[in-house]
PDB file of N, CA, C and O in Angstrom:
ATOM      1  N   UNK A   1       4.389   4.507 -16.682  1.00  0.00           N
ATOM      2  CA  UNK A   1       5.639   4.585 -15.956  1.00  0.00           C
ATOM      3  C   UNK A   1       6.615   3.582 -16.570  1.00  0.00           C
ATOM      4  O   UNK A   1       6.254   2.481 -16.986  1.00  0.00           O
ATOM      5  N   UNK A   2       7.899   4.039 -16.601  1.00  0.00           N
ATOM      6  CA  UNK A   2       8.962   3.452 -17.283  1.00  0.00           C
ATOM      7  C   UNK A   2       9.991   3.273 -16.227  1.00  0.00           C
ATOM      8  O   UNK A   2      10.336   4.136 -15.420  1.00  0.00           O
ATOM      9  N   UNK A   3      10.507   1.887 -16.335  1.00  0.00           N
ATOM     10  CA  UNK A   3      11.778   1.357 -15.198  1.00  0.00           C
ATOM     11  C   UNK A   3      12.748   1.035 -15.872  1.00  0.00           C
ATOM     12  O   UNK A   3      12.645   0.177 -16.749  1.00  0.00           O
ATOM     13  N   UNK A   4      13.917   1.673 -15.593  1.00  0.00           N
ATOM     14  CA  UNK A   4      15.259   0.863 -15.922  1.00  0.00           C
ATOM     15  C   UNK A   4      15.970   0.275 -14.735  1.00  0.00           C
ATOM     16  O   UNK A   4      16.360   0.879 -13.736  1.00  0.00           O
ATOM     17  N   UNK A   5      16.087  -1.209 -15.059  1.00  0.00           N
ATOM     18  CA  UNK A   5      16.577  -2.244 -14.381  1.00  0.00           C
ATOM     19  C   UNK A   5      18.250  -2.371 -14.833  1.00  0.00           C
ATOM     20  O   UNK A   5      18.602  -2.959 -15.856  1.00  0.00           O
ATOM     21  N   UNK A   6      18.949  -1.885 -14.130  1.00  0.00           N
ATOM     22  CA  UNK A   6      20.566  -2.755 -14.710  1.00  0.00           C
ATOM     23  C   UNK A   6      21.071  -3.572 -13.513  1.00  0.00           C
ATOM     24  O   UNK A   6      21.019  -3.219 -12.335  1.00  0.00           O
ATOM     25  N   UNK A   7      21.583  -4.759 -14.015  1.00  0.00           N
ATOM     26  CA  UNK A   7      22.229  -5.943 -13.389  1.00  0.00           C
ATOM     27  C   UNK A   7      21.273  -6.886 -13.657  1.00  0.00           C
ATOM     28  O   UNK A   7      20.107  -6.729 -14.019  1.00  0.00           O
ATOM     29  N   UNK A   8      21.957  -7.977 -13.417  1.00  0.00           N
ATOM     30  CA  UNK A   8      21.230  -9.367 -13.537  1.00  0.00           C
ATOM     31  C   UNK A   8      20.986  -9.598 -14.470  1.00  0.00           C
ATOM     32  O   UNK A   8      20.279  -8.888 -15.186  1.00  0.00           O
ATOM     33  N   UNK A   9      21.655 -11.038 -14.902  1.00  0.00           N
ATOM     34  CA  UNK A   9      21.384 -11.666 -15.824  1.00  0.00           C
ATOM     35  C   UNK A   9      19.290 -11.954 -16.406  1.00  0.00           C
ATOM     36  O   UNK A   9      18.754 -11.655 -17.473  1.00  0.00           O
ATOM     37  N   UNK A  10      18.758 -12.534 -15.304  1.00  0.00           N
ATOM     38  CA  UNK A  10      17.819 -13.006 -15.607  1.00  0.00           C
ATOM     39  C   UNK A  10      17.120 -12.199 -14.255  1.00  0.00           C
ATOM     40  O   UNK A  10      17.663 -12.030 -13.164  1.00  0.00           O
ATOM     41  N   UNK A  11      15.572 -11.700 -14.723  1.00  0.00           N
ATOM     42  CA  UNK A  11      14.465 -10.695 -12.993  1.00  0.00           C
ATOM     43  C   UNK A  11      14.154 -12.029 -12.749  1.00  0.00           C
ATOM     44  O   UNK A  11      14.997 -12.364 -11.917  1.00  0.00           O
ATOM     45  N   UNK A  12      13.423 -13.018 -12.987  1.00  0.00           N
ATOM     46  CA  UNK A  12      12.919 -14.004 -12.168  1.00  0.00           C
ATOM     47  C   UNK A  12      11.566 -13.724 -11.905  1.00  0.00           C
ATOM     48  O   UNK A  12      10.986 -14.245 -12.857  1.00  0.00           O
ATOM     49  N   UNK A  13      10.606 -13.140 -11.077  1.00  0.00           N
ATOM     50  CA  UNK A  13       9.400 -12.637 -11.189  1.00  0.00           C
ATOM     51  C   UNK A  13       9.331 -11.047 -10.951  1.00  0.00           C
ATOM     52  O   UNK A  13       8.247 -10.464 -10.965  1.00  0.00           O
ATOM     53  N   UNK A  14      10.658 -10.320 -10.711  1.00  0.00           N
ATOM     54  CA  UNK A  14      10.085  -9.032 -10.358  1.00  0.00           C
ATOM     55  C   UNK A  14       9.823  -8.275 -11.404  1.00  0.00           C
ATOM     56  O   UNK A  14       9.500  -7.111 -11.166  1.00  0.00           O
ATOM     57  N   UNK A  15       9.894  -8.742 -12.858  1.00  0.00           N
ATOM     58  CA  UNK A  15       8.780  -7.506 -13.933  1.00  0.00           C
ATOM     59  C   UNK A  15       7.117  -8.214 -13.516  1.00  0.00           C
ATOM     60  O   UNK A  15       6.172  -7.455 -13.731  1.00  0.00           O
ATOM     61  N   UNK A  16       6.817  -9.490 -12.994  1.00  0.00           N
ATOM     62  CA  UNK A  16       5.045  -9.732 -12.764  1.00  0.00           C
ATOM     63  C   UNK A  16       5.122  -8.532 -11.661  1.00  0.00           C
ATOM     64  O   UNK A  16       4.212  -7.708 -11.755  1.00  0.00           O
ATOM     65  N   UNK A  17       6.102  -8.315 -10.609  1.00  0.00           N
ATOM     66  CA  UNK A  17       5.699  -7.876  -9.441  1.00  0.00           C
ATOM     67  C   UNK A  17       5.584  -6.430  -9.649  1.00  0.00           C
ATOM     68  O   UNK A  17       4.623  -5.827  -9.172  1.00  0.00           O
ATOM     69  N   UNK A  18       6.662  -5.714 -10.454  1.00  0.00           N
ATOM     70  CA  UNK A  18       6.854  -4.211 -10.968  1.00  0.00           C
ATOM     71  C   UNK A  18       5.479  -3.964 -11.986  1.00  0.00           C
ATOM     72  O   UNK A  18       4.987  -2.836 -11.983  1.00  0.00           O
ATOM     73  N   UNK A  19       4.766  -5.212 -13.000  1.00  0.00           N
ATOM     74  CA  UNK A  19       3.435  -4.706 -13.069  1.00  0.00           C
ATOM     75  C   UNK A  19       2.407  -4.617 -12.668  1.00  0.00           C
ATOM     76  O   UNK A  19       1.512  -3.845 -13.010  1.00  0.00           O
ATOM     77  N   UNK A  20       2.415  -5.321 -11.974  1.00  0.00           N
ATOM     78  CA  UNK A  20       1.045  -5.669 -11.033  1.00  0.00           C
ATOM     79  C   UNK A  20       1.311  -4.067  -9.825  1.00  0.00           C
ATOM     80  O   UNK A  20       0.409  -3.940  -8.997  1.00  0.00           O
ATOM     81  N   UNK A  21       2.062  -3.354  -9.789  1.00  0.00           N
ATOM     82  CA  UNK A  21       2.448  -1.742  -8.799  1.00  0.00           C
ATOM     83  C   UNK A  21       2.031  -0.837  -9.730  1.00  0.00           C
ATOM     84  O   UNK A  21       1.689   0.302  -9.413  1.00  0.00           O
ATOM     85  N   UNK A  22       2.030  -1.328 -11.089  1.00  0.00           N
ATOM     86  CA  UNK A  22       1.345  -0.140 -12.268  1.00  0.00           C
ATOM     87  C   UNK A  22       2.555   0.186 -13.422  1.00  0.00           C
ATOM     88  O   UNK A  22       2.300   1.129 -14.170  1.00  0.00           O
ATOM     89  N   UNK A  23       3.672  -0.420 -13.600  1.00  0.00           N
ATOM     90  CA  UNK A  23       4.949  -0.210 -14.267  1.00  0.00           C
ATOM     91  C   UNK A  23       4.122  -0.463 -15.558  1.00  0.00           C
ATOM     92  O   UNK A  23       3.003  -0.969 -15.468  1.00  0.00           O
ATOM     93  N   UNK A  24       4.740  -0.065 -16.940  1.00  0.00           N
ATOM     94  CA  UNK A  24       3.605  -0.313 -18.026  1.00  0.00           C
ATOM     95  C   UNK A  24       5.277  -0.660 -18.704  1.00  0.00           C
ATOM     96  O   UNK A  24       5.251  -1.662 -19.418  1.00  0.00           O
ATOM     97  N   UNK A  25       6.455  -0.108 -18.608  1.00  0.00           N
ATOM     98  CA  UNK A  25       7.646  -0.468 -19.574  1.00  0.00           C
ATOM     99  C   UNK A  25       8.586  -0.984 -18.721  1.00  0.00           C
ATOM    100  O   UNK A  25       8.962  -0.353 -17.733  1.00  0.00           O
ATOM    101  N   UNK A  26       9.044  -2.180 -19.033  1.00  0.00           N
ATOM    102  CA  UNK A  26      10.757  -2.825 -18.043  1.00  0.00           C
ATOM    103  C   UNK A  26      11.920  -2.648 -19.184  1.00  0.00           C
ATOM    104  O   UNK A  26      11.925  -3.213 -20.277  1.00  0.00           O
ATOM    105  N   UNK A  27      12.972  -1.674 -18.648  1.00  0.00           N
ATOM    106  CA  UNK A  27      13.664  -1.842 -19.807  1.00  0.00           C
ATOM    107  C   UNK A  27      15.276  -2.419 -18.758  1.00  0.00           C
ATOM    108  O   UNK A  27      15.849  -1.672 -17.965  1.00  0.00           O
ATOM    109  N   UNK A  28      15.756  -4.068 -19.095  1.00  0.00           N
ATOM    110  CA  UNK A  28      16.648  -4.092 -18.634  1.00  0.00           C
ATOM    111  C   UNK A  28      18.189  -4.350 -18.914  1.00  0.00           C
ATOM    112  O   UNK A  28      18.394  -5.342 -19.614  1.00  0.00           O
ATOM    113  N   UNK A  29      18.910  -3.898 -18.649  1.00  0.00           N
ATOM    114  CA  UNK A  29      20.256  -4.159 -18.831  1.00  0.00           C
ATOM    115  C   UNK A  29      21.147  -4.732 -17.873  1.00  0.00           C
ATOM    116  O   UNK A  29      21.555  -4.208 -16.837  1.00  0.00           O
ATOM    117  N   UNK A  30      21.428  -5.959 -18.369  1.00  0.00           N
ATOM    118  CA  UNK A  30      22.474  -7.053 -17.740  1.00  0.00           C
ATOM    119  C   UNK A  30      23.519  -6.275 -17.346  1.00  0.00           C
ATOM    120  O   UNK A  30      23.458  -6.408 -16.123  1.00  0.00           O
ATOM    121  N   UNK A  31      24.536  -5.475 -17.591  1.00  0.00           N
ATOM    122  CA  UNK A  31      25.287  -5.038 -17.438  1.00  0.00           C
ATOM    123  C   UNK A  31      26.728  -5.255 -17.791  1.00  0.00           C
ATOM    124  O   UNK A  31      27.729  -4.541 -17.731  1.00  0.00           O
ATOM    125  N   UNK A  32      26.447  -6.715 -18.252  1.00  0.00           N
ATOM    126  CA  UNK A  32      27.365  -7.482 -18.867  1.00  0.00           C
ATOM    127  C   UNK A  32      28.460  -7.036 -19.797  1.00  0.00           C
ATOM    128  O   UNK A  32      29.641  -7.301 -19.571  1.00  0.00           O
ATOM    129  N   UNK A  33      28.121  -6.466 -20.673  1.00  0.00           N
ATOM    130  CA  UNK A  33      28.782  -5.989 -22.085  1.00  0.00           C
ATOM    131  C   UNK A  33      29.285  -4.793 -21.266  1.00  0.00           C
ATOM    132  O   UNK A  33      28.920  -4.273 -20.212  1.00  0.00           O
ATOM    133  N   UNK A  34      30.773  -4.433 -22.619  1.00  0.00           N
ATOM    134  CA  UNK A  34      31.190  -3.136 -22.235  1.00  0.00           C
ATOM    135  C   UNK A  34      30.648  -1.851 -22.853  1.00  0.00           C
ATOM    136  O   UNK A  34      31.053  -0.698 -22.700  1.00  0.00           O
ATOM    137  N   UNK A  35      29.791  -2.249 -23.475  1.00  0.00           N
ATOM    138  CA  UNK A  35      28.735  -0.894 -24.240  1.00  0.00           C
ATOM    139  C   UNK A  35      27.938  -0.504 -23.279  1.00  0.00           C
ATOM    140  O   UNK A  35      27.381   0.577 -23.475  1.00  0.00           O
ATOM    141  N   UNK A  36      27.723  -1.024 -22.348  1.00  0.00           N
ATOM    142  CA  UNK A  36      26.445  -0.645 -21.024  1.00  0.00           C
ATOM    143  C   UNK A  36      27.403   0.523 -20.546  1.00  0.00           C
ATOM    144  O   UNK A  36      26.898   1.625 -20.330  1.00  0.00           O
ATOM    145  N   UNK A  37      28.677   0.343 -20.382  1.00  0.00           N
ATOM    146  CA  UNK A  37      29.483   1.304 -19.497  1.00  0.00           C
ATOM    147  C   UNK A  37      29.116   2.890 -19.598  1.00  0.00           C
ATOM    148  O   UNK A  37      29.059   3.545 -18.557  1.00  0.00           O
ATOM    149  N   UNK A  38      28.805   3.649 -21.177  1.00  0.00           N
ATOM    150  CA  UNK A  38      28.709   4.258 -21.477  1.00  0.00           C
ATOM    151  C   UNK A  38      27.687   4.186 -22.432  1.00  0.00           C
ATOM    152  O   UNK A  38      28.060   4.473 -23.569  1.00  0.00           O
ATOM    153  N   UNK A  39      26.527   3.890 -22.304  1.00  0.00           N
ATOM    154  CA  UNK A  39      25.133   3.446 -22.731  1.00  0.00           C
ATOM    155  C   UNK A  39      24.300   4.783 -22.009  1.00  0.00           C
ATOM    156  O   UNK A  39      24.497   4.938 -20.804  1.00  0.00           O
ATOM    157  N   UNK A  40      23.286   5.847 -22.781  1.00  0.00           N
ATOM    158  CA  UNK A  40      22.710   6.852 -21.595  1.00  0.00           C
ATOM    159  C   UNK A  40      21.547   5.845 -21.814  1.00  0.00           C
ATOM    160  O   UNK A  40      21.227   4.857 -22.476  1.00  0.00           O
ATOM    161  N   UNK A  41      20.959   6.993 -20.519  1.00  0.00           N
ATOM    162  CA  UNK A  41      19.809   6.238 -20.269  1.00  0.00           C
ATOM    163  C   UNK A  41      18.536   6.725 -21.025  1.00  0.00           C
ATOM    164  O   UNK A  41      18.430   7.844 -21.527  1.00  0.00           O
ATOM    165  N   UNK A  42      17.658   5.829 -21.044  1.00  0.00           N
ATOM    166  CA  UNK A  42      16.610   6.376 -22.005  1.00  0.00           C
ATOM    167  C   UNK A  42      15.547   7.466 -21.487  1.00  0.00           C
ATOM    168  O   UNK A  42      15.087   7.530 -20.347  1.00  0.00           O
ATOM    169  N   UNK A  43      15.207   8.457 -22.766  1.00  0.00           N
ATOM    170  CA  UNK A  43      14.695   9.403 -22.447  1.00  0.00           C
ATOM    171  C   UNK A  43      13.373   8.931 -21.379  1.00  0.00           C
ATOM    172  O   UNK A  43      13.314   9.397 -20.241  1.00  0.00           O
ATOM    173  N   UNK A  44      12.452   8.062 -21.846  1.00  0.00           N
ATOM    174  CA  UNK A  44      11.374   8.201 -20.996  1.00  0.00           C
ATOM    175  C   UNK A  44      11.435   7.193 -19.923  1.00  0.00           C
ATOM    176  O   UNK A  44      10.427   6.502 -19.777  1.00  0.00           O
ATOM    177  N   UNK A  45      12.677   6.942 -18.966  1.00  0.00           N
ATOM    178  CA  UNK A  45      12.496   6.498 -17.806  1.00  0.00           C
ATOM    179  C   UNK A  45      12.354   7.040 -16.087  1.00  0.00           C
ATOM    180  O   UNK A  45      13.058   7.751 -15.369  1.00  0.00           O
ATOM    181  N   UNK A  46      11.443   6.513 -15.949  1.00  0.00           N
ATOM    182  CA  UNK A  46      10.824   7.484 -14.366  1.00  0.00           C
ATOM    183  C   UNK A  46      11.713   7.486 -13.406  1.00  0.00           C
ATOM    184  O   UNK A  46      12.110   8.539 -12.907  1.00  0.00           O
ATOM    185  N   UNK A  47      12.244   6.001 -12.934  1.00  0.00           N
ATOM    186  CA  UNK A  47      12.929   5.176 -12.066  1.00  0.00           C
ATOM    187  C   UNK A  47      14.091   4.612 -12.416  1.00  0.00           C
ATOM    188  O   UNK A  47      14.278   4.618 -13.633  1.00  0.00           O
ATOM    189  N   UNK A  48      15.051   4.060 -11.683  1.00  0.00           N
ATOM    190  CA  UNK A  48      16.019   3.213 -12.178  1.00  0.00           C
ATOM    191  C   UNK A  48      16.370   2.231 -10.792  1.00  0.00           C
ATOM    192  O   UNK A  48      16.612   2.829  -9.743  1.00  0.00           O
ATOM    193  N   UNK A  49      16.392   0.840 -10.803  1.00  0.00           N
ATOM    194  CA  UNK A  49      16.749   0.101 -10.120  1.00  0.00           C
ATOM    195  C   UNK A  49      17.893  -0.868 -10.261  1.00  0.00           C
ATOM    196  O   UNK A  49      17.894  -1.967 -10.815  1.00  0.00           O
ATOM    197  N   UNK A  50      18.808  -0.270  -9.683  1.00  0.00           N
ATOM    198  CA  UNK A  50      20.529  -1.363  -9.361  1.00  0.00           C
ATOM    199  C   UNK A  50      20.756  -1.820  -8.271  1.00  0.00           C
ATOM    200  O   UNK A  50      20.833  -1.514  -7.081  1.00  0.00           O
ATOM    201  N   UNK A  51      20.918  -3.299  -9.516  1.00  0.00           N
ATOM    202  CA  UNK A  51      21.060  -4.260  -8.398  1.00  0.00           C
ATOM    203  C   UNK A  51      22.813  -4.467  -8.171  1.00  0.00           C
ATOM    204  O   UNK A  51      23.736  -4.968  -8.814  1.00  0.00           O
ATOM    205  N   UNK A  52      22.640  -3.769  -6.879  1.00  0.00           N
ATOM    206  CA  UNK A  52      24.733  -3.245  -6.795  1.00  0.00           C
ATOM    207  C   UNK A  52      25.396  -4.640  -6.948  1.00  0.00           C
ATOM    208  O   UNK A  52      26.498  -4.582  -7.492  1.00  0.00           O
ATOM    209  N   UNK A  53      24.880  -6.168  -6.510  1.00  0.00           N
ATOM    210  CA  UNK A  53      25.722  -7.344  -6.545  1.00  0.00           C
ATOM    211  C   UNK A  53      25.969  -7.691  -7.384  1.00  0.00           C
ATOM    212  O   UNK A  53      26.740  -8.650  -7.438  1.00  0.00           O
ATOM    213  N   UNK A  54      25.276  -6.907  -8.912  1.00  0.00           N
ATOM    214  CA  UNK A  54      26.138  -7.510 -10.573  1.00  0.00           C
ATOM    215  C   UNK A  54      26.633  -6.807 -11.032  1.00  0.00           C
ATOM    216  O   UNK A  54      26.934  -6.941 -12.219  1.00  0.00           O
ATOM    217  N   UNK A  55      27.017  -5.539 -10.213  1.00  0.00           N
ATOM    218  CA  UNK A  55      27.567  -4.131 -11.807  1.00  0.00           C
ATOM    219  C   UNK A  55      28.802  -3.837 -11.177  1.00  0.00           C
ATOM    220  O   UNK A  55      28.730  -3.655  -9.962  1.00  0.00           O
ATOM    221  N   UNK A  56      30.057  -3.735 -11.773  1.00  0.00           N
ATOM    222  CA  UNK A  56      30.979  -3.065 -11.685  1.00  0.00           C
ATOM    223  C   UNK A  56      30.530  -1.337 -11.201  1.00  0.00           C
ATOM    224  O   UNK A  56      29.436  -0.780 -11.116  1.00  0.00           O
ATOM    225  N   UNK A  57      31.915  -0.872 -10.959  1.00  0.00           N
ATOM    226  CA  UNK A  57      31.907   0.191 -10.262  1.00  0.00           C
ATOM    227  C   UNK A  57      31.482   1.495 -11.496  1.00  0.00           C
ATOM    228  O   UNK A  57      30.722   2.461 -11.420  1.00  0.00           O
ATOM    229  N   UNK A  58      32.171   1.095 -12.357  1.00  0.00           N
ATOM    230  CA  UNK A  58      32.611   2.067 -12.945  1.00  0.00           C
ATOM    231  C   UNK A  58      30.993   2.393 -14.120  1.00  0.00           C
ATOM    232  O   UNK A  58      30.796   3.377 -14.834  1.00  0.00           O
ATOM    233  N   UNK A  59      30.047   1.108 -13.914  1.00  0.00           N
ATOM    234  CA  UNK A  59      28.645   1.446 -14.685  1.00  0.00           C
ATOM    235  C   UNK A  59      27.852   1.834 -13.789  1.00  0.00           C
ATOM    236  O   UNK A  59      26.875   2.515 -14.101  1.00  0.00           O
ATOM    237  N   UNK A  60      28.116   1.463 -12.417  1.00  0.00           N
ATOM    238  CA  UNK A  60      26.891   2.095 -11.722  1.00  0.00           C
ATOM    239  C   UNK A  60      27.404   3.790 -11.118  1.00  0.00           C
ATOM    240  O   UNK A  60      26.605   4.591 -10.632  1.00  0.00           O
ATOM    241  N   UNK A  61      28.799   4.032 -11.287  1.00  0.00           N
ATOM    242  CA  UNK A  61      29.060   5.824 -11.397  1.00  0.00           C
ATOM    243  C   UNK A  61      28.473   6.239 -12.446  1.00  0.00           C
ATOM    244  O   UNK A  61      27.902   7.298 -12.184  1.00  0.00           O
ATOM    245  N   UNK A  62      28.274   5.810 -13.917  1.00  0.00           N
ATOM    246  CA  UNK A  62      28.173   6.427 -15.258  1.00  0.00           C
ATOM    247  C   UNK A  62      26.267   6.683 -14.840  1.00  0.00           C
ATOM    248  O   UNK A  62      25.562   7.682 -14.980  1.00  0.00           O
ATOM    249  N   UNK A  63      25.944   5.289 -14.300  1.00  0.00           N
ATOM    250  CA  UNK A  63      24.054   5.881 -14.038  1.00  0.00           C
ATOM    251  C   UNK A  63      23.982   6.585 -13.221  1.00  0.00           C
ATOM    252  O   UNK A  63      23.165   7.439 -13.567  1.00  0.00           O
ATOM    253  N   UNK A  64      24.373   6.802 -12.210  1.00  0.00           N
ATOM    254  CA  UNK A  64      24.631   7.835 -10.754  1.00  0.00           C
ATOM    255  C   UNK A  64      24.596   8.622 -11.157  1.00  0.00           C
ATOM    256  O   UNK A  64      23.623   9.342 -10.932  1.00  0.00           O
ATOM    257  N   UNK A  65      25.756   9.108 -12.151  1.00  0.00           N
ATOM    258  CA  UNK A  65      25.934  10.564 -12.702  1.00  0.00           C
ATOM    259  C   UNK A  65      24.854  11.030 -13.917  1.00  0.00           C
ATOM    260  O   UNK A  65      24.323  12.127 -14.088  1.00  0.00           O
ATOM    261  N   UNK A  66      24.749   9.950 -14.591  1.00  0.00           N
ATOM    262  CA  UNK A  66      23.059  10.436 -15.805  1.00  0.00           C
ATOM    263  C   UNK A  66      22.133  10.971 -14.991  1.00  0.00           C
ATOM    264  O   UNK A  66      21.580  12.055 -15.175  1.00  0.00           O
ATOM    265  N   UNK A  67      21.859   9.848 -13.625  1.00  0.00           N
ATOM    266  CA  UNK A  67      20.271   9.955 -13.181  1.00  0.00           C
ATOM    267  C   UNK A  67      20.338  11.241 -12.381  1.00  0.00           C
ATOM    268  O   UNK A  67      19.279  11.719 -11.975  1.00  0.00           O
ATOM    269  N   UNK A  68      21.542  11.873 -12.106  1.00  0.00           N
ATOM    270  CA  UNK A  68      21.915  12.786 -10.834  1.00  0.00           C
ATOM    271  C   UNK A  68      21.463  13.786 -11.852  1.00  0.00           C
ATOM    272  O   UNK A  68      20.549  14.523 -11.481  1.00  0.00           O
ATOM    273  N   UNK A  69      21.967  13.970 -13.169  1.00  0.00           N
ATOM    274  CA  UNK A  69      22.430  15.336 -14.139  1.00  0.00           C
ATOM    275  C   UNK A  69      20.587  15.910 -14.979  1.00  0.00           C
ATOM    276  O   UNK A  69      20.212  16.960 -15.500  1.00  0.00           O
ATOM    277  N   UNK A  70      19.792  14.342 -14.661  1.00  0.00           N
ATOM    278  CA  UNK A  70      18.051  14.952 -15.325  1.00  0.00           C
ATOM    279  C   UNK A  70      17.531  14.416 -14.060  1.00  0.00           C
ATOM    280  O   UNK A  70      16.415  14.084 -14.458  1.00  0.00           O
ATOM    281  N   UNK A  71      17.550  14.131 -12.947  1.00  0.00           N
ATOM    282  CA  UNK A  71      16.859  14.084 -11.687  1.00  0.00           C
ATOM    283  C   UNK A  71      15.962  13.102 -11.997  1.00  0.00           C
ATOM    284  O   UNK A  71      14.848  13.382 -12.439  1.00  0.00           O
ATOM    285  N   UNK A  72      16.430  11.669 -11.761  1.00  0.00           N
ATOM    286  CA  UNK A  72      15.827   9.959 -12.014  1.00  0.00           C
ATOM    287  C   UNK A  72      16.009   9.539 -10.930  1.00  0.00           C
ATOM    288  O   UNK A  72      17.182   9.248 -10.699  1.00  0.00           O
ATOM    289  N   UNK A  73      14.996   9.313  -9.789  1.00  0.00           N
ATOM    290  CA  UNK A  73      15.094   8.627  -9.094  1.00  0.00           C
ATOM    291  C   UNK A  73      15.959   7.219  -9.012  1.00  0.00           C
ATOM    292  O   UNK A  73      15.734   6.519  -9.999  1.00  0.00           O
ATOM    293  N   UNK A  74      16.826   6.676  -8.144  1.00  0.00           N
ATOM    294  CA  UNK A  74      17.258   5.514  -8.316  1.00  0.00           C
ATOM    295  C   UNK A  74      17.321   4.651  -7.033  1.00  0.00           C
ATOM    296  O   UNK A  74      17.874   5.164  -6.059  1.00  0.00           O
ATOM    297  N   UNK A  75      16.902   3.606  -6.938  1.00  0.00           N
ATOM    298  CA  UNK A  75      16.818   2.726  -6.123  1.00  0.00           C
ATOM    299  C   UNK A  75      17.989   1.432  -6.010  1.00  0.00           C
ATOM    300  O   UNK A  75      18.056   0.567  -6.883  1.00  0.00           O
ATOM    301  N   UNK A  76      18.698   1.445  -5.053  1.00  0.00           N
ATOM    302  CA  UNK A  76      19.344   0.243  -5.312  1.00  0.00           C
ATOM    303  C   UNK A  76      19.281  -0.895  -4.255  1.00  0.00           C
ATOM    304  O   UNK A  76      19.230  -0.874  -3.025  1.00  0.00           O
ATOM    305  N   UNK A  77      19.304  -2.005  -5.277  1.00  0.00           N
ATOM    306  CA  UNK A  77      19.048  -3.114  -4.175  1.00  0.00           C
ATOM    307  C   UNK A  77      19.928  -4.151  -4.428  1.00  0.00           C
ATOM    308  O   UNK A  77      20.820  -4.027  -5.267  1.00  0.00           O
ATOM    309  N   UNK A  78      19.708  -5.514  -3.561  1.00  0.00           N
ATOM    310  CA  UNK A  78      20.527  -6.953  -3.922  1.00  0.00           C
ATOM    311  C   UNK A  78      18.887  -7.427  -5.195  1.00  0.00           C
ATOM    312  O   UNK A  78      17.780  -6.921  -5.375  1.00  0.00           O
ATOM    313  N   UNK A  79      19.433  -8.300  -5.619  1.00  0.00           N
ATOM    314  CA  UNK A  79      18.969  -9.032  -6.787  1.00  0.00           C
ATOM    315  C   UNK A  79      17.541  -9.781  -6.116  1.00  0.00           C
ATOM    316  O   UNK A  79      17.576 -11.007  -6.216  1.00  0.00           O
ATOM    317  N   UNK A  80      16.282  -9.216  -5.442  1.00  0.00           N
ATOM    318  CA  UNK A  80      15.268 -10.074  -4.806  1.00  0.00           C
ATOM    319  C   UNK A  80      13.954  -9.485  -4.364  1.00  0.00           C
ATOM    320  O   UNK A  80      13.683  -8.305  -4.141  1.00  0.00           O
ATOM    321  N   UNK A  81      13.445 -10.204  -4.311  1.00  0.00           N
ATOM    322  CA  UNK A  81      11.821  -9.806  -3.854  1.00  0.00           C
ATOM    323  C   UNK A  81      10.912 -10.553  -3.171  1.00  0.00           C
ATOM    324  O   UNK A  81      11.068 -11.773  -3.222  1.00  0.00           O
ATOM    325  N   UNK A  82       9.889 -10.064  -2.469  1.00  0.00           N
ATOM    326  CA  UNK A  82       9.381 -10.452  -1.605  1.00  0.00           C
ATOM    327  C   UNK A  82       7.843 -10.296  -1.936  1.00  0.00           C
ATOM    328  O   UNK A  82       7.425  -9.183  -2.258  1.00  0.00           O
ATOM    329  N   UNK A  83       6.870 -11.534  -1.857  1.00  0.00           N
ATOM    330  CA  UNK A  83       5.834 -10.817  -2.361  1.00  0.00           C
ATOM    331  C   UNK A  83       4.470 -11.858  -0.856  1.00  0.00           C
ATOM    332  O   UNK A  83       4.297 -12.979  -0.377  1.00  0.00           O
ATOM    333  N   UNK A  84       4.010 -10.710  -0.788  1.00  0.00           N
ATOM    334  CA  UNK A  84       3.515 -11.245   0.003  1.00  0.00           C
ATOM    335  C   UNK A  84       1.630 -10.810  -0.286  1.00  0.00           C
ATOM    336  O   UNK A  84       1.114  -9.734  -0.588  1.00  0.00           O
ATOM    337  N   UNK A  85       0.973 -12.275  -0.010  1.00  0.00           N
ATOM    338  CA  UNK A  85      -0.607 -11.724  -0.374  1.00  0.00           C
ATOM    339  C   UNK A  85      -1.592 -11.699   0.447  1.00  0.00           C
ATOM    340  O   UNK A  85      -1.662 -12.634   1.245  1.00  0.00           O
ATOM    341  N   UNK A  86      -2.482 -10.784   0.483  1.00  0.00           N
ATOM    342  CA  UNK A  86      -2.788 -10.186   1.492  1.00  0.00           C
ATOM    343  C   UNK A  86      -4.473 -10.922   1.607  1.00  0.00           C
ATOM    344  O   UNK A  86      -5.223 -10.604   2.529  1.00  0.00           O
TER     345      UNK A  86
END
């Protein structure tokens, strides 16, 4: 399974937490640059997770509309995680 992450500068621990669920590829993009704007997304990703508190409007329409047009799940969240052990 393959994840694309856009926003955020730096995950902090959530690629330990996204492998330890079974993720085998993190592919992420800061969002920073203006090449992300119009950047597609890569062929072999399952998922996509945006984190809406770092991306402009106008990159998280351009993934909306990729992930909408080959049917990519997308998840969006604030920039955090919770890990709790059982």
């Amino acid at each position: 399974m393959a994840i694309l992450i856009v926003g955020a500068d730096r995950l902090g621990n959530i690629p330990g937490k996204l492998h330890s669920e079974g993720v085998q590829e993190i592919i992420h993009w800061s969002g920073r640059k203006k090449s992300y704007q119009t950047k597609a997304i890569p062929k072999n990703v399952d998922t996509i997770i945006l984190f809406c508190d770092f991306l402009n409007h106008r990159l998280m329409y351009n993934i909306k509309r990729q992930a909408k047009a080959v049917r990519i799940p997308i998840i969006f969240s604030k920039r955090s995680t919770t890990y709790r052990s059982s």
